[in-house]
C-alpha beads as a LAMMPS data file, in Angstrom:
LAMMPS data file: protein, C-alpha beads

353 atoms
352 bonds

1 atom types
1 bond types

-500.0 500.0 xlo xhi
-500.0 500.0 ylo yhi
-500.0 500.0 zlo zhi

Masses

1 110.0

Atoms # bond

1 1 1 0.000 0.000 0.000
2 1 1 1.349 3.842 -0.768
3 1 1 1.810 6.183 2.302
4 1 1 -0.172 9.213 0.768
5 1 1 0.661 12.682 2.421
6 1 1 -0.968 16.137 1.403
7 1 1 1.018 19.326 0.953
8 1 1 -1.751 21.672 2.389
9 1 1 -2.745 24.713 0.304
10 1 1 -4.006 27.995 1.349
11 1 1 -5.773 28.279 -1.723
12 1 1 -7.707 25.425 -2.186
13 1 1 -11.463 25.433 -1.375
14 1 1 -12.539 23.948 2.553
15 1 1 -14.674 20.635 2.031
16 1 1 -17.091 19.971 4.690
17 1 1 -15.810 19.561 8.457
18 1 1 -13.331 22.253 10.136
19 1 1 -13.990 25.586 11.538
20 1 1 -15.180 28.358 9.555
21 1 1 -12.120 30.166 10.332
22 1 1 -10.266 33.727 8.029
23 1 1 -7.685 34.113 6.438
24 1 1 -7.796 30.844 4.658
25 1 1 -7.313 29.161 8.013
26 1 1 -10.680 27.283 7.696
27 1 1 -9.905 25.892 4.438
28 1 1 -6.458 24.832 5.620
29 1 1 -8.255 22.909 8.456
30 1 1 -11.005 21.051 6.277
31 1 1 -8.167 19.967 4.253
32 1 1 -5.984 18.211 6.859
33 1 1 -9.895 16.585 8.097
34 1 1 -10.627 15.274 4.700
35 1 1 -6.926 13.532 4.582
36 1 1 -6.961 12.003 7.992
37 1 1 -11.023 10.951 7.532
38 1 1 -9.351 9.198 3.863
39 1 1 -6.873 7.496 5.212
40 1 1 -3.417 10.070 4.592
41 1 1 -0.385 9.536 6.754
42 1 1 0.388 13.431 7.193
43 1 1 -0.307 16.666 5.947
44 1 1 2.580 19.070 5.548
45 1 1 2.276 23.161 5.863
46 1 1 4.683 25.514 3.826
47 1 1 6.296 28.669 4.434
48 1 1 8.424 30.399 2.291
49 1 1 6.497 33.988 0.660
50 1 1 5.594 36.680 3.788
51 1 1 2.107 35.312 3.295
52 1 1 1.528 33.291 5.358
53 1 1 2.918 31.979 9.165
54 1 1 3.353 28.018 8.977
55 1 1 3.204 27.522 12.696
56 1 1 -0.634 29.272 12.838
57 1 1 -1.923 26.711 10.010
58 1 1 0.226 23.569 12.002
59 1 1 -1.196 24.740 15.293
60 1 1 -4.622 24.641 13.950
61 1 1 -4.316 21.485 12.062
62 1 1 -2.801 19.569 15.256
63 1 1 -5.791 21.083 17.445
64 1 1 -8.882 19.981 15.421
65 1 1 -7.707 16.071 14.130
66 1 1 -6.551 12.980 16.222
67 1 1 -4.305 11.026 14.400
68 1 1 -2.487 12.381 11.588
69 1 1 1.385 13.887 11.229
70 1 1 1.639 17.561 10.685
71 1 1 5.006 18.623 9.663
72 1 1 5.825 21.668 8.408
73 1 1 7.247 21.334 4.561
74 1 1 9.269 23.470 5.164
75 1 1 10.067 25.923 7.392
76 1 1 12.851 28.372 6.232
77 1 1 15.829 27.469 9.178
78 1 1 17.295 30.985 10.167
79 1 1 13.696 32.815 10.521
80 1 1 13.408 31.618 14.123
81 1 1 16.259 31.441 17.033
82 1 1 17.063 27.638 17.496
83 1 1 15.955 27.600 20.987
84 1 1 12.426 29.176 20.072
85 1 1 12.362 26.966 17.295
86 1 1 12.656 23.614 19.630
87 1 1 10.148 25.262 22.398
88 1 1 7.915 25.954 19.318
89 1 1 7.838 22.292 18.413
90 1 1 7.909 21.211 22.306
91 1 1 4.630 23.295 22.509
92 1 1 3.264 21.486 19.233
93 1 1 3.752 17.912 20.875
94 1 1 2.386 18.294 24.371
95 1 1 -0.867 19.435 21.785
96 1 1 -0.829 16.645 19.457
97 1 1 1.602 14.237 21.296
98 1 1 3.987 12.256 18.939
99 1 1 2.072 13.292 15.644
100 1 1 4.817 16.672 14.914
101 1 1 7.058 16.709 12.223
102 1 1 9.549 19.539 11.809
103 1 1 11.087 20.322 8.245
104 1 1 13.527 23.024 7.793
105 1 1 14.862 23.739 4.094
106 1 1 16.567 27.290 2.601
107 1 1 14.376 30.443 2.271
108 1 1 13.769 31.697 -1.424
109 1 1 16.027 34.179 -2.397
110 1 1 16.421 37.285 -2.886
111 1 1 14.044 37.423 -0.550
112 1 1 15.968 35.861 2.326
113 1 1 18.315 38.369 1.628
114 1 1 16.259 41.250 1.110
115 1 1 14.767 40.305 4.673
116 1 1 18.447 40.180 6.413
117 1 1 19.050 36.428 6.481
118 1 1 21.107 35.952 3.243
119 1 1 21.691 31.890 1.884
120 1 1 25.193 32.092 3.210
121 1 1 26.783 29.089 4.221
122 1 1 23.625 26.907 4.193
123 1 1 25.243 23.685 5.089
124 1 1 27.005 25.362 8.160
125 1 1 24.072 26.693 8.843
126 1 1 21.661 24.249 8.728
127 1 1 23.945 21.870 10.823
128 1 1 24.013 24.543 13.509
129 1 1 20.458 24.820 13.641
130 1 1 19.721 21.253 13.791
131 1 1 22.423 20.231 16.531
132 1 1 21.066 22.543 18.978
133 1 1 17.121 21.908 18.288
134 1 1 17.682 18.538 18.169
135 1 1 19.761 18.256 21.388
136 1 1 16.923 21.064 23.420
137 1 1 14.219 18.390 22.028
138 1 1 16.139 15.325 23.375
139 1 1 15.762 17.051 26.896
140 1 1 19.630 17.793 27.483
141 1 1 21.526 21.642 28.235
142 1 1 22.806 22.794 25.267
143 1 1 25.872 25.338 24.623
144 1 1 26.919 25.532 21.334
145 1 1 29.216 28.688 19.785
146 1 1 28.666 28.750 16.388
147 1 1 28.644 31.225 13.452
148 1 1 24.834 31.156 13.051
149 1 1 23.487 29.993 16.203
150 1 1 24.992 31.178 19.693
151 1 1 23.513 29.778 22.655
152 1 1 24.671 29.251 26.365
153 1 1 23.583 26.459 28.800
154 1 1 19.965 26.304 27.453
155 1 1 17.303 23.999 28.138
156 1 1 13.775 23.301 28.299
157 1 1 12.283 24.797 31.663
158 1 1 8.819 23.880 32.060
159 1 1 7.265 22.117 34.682
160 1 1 7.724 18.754 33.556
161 1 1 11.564 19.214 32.193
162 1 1 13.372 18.638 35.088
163 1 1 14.112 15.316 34.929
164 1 1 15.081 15.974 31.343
165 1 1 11.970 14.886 29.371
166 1 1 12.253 14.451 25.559
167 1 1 10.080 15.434 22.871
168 1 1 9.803 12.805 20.128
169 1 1 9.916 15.459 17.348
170 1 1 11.902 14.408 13.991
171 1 1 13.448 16.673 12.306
172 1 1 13.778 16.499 8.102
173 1 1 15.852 18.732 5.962
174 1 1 13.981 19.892 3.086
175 1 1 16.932 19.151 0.178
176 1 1 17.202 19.915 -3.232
177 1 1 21.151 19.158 -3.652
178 1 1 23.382 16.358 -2.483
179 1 1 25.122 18.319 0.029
180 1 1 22.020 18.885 1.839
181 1 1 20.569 14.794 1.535
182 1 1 24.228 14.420 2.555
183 1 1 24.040 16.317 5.810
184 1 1 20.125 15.053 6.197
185 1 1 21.913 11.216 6.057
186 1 1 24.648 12.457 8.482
187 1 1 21.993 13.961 11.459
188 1 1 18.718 14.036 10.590
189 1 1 15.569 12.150 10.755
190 1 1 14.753 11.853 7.468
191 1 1 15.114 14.147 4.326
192 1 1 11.685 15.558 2.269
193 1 1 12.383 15.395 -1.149
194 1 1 11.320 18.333 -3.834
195 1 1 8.861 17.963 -6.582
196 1 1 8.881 17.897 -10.690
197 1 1 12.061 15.575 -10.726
198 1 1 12.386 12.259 -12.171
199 1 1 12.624 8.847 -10.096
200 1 1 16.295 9.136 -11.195
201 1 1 16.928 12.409 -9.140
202 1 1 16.161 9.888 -6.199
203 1 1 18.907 7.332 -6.856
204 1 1 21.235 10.610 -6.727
205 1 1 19.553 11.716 -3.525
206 1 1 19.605 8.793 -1.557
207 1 1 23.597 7.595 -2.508
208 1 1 24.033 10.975 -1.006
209 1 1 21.925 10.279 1.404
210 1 1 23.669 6.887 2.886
211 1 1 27.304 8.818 2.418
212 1 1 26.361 10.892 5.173
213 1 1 25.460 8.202 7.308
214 1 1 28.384 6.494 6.778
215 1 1 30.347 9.252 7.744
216 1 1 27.895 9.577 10.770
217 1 1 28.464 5.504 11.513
218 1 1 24.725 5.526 11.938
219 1 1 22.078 3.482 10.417
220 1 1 19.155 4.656 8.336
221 1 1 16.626 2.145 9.870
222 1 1 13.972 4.187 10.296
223 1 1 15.289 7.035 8.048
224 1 1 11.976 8.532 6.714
225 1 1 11.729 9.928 2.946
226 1 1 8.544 12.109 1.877
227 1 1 8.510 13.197 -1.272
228 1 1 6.865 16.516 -2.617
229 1 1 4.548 14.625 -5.800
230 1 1 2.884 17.567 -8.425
231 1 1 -0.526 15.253 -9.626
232 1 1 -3.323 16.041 -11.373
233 1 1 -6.008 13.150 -12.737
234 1 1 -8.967 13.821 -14.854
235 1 1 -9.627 10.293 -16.372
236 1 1 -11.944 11.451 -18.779
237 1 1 -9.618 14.552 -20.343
238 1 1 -6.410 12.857 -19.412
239 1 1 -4.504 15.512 -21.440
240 1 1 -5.922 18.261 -19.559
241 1 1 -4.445 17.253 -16.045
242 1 1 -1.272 16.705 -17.783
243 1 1 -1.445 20.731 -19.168
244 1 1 -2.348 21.341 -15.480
245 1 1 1.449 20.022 -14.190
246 1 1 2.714 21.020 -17.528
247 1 1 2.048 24.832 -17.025
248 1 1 3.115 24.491 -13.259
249 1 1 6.762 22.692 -14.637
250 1 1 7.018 25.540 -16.783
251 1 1 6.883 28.129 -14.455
252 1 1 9.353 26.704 -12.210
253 1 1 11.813 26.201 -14.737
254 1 1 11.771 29.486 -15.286
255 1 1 12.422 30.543 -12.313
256 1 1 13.469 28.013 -9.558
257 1 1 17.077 26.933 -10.404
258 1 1 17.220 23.837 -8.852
259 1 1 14.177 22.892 -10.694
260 1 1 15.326 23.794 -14.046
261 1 1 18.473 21.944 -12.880
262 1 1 17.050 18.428 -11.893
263 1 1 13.924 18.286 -14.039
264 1 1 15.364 16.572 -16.999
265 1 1 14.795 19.578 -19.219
266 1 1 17.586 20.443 -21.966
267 1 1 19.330 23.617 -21.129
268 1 1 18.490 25.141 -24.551
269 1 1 14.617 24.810 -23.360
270 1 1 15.720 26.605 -20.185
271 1 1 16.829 29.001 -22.024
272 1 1 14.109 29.280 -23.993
273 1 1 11.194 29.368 -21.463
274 1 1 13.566 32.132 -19.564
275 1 1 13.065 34.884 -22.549
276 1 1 9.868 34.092 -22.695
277 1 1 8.608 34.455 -18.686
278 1 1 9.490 37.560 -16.838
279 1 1 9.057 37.852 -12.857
280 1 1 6.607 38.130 -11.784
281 1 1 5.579 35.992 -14.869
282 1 1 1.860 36.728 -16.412
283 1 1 -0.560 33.752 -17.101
284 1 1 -0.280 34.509 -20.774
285 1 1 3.531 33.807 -20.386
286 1 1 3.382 31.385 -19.098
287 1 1 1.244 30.134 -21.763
288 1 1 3.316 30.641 -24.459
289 1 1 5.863 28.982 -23.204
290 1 1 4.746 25.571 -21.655
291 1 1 4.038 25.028 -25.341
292 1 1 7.669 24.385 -25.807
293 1 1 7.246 21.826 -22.807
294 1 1 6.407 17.850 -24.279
295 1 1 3.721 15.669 -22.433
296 1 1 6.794 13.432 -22.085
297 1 1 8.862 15.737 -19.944
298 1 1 5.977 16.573 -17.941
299 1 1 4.973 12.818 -16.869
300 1 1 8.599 11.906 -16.372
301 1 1 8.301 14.375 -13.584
302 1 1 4.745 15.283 -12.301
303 1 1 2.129 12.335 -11.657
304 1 1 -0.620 13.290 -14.230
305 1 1 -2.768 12.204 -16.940
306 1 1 -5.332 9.200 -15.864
307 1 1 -5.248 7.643 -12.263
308 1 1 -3.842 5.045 -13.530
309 1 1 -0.845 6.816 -14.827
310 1 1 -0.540 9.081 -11.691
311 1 1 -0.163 5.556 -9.526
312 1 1 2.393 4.210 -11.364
313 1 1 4.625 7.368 -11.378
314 1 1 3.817 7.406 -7.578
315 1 1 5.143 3.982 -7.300
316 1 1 8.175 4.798 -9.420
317 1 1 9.690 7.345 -7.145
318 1 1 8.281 4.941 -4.346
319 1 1 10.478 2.309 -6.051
320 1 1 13.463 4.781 -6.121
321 1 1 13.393 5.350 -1.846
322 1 1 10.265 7.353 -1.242
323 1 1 8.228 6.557 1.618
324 1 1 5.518 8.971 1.779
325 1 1 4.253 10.304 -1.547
326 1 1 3.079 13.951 -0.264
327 1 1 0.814 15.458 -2.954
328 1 1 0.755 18.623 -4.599
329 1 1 -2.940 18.631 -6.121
330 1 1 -3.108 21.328 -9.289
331 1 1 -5.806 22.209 -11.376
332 1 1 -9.196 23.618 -10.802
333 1 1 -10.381 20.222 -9.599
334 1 1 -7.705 19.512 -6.498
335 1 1 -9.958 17.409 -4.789
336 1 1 -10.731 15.275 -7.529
337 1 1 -7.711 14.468 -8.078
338 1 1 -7.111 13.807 -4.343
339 1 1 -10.265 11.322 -4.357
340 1 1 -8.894 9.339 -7.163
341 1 1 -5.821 8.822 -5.724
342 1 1 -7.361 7.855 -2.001
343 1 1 -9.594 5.539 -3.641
344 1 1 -7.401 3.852 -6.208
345 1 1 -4.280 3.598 -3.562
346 1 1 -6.745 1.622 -1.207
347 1 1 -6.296 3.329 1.825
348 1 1 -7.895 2.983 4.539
349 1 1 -10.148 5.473 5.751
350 1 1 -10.457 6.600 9.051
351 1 1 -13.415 4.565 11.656
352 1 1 -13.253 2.040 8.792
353 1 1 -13.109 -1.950 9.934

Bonds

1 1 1 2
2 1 2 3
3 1 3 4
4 1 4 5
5 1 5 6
6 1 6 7
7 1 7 8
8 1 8 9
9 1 9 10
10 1 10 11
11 1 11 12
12 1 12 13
13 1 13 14
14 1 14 15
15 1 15 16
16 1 16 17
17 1 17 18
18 1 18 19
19 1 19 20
20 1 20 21
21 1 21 22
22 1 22 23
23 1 23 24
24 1 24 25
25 1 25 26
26 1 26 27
27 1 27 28
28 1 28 29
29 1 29 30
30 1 30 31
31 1 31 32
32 1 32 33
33 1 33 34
34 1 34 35
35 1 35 36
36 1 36 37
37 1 37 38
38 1 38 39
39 1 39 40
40 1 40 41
41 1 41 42
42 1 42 43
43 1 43 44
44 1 44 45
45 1 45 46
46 1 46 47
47 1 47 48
48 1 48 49
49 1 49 50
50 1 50 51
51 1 51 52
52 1 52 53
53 1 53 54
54 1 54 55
55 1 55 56
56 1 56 57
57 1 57 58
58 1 58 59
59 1 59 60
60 1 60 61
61 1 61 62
62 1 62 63
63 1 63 64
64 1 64 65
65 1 65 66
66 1 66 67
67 1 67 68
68 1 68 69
69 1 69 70
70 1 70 71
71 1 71 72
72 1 72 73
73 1 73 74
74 1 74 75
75 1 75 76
76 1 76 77
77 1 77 78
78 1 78 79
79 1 79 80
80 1 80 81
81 1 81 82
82 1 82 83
83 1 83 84
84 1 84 85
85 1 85 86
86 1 86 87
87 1 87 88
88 1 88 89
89 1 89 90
90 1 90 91
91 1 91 92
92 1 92 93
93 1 93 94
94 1 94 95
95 1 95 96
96 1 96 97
97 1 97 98
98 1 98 99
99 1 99 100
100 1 100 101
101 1 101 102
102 1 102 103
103 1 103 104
104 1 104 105
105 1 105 106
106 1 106 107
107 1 107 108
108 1 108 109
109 1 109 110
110 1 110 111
111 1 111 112
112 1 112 113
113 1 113 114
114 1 114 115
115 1 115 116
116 1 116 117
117 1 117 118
118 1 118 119
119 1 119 120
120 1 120 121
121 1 121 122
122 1 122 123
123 1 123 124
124 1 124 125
125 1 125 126
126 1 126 127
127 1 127 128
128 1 128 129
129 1 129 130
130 1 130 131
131 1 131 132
132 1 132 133
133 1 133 134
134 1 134 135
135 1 135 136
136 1 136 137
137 1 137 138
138 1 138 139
139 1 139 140
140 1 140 141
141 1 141 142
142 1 142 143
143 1 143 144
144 1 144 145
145 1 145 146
146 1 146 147
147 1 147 148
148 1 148 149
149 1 149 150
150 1 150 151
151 1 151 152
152 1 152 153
153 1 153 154
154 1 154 155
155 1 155 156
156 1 156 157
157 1 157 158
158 1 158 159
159 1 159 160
160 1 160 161
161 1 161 162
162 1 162 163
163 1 163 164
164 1 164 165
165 1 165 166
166 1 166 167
167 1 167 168
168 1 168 169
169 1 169 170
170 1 170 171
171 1 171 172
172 1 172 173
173 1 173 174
174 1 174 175
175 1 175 176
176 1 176 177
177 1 177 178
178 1 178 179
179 1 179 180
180 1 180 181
181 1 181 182
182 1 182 183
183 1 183 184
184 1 184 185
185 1 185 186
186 1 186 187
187 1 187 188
188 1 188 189
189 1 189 190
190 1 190 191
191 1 191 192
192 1 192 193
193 1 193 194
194 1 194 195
195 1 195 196
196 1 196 197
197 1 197 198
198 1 198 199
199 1 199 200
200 1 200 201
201 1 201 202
202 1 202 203
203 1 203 204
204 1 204 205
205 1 205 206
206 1 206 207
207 1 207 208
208 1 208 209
209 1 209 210
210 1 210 211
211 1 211 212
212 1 212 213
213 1 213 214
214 1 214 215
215 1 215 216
216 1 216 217
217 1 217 218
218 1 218 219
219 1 219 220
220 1 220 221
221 1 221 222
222 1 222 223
223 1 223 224
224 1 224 225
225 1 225 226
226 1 226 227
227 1 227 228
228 1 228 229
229 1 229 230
230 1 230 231
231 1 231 232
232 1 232 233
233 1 233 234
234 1 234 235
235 1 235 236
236 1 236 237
237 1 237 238
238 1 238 239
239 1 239 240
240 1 240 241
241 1 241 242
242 1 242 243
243 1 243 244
244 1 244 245
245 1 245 246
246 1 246 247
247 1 247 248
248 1 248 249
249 1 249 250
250 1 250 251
251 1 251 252
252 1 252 253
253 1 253 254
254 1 254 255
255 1 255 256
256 1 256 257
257 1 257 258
258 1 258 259
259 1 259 260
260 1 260 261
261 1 261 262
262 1 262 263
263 1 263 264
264 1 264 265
265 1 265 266
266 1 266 267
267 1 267 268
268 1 268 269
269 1 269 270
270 1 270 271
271 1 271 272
272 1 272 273
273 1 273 274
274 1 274 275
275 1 275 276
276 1 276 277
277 1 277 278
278 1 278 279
279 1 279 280
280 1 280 281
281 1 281 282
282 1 282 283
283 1 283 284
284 1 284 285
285 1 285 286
286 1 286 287
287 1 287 288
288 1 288 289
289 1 289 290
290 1 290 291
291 1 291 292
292 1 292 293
293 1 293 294
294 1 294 295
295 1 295 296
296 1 296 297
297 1 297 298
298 1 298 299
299 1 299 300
300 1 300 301
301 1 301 302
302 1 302 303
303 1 303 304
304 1 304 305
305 1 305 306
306 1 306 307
307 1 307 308
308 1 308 309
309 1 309 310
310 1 310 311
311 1 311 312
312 1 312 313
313 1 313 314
314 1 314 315
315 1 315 316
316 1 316 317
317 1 317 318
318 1 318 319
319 1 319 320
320 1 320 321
321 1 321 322
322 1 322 323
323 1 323 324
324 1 324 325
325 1 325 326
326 1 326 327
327 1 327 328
328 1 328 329
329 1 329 330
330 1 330 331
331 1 331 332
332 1 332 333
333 1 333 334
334 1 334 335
335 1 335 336
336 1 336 337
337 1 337 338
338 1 338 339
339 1 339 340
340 1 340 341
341 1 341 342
342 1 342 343
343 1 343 344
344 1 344 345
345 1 345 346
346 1 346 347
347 1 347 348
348 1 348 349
349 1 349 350
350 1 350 351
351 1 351 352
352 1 352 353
């Protein structure tokens, strides 16, 4: 059977169930419902425009369902002190006890410059970050003097924390390239994967990923690897769900690096779809140029076309080390697609025998 996870959308309509909240927060709510109720293994929230605050929409989610993960996917790692960060998470498990997941990937530049916290040194800095979270979380006094994160014979000080209580909190590194599945082997708990690559880009990932644990001496029983999935089904106009991925691929070739990198596309295309899409790019841009994208391209990275075709992409990159497939539903009909793939995948749905 295929772990299923949903990558939770601020934009997507609410379905029935979950407070009637602003801001988007009640659809955000009715979302992570309707994928615990069918049967999901977590929902994941993102942060990365100043739109919206991950940790509200988590909070939320982890208050008003019983049994599903939340994990954030991601948040960016230098836009909250370490210590804050673990008491954040500490806070989210005594709510929804042993259900948290914490991802931490790079803020989008330049607006993590523009905003003070410049990409500099990511791998430096990501290791800081993570040693002293993950050390506050496993109940123990942490000192560390590093060049991103300072701290001085800190700990957890609540009422129950004397005796050094942990927090069961994993912690996944949000990686695009092998340095970072590298370090995510060497410390972490597992390492979510990015969407519109090929099952391919996962045989690169996870070599990287069992160097690091080599280098750690640690094993990787246990290691845990979502995987962001773009997927859109319409069984009847299968060539319409693969336009909806299609035009979504386009626009992050344009303009996400890493994606243009990994995707599989030529570099002449690249080039291409760059003159044509400015920033911020316009819908008829993008238009024109996801003409110069093939079907083929499209479905060797994004799980579209008929159910049938999204499941067996699914179980590609499930084949190539993914263990939760966490979906990215496009297309006017999100939920659709979502019910195809619930159904089809078998899973069980929740209060069912």
């Amino acid at each position: 059977m295929i772990n299923l996870g949903l990558m939770i959308s601020s934009g997507a309509p609410r379905r029935a169930g979950g407070p009637d909240l602003p801001g988007g927060f009640g659809a955000i709510v009715g979302q992570a419902q309707w994928a615990e109720e069918h049967g999901f293994e977590g929902v994941w929230v993102g942060e990365g425009r100043l739109a919206t605050n991950a940790v509200v929409g988590i909070t939320l989610i982890a208050a008003n369902t019983q049994r599903i993960k939340v994990g954030s996917g991601i948040l960016p790692y230098r836009t909250r002190n370490a210590a804050l960060m673990a008491v954040t998470w500490k806070t989210l498990d005594d709510l929804a006890p042993g259900r948290m997941r914490l991802g931490l990937g790079g803020w989008w530049e330049p607006l993590a410059t523009r905003c003070g916290l410049p990409n500099a040194k990511p791998l430096k800095a990501m290791r800081e970050v993570i040693t002293v979270t993950k050390g506050m979380l496993a109940g123990e006094m942490v000192t560390h003097h590093g060049e991103f994160v300072d701290v001085d014979s800190v700990k957890f000080d609540g009422p129950t924390d004397d005796d050094g209580r942990a927090y069961p909190v994993p912690i996944y590194i949000g990686a695009v390239r092998m340095g970072m599945c590298r370090l995510a082997g060497e410390l972490a708990d597992g390492v979510l994967l990015d969407f519109l690559v090929p099952p391919s880009y996962n045989d690169l990932a996870m070599a990287a990923v069992r160097d690091g644990a080599k280098a750690s001496g640690r094993s990787l029983d246990g290691f845990d690897v979502p995987q962001l999935i773009a997927a859109s089904i319409d069984d009847d106009d299968p060539q319409k769900a693969i336009d909806d991925c299609k035009e979504f691929l386009t626009q992050y070739i344009a303009q996400q690096p890493h994606i243009a990198e990994f995707c599989g596309a030529e570099p002449e295309l690249v080039d291409r779809i760059q003159s044509i899409l400015g920033w911020p790019a316009t819908k008829a841009e993008v238009r024109d140029a996801m003409g110069l994208v093939s079907n083929e391209i499209t479905q060797q990275v994004a799980a579209c076309g008929t159910t049938t075709q999204a499941l067996d992409k699914i179980n590609e990159w499930s084949d190539h080390g993914c263990t939760e497939a966490v979906i990215t539903p496009l297309g006017a009909d999100a939920f659709g697609t979502l019910d195809q793939l619930a159904a089809k995948a078998n899973l069980k749905k929740l209060g069912a025998t």
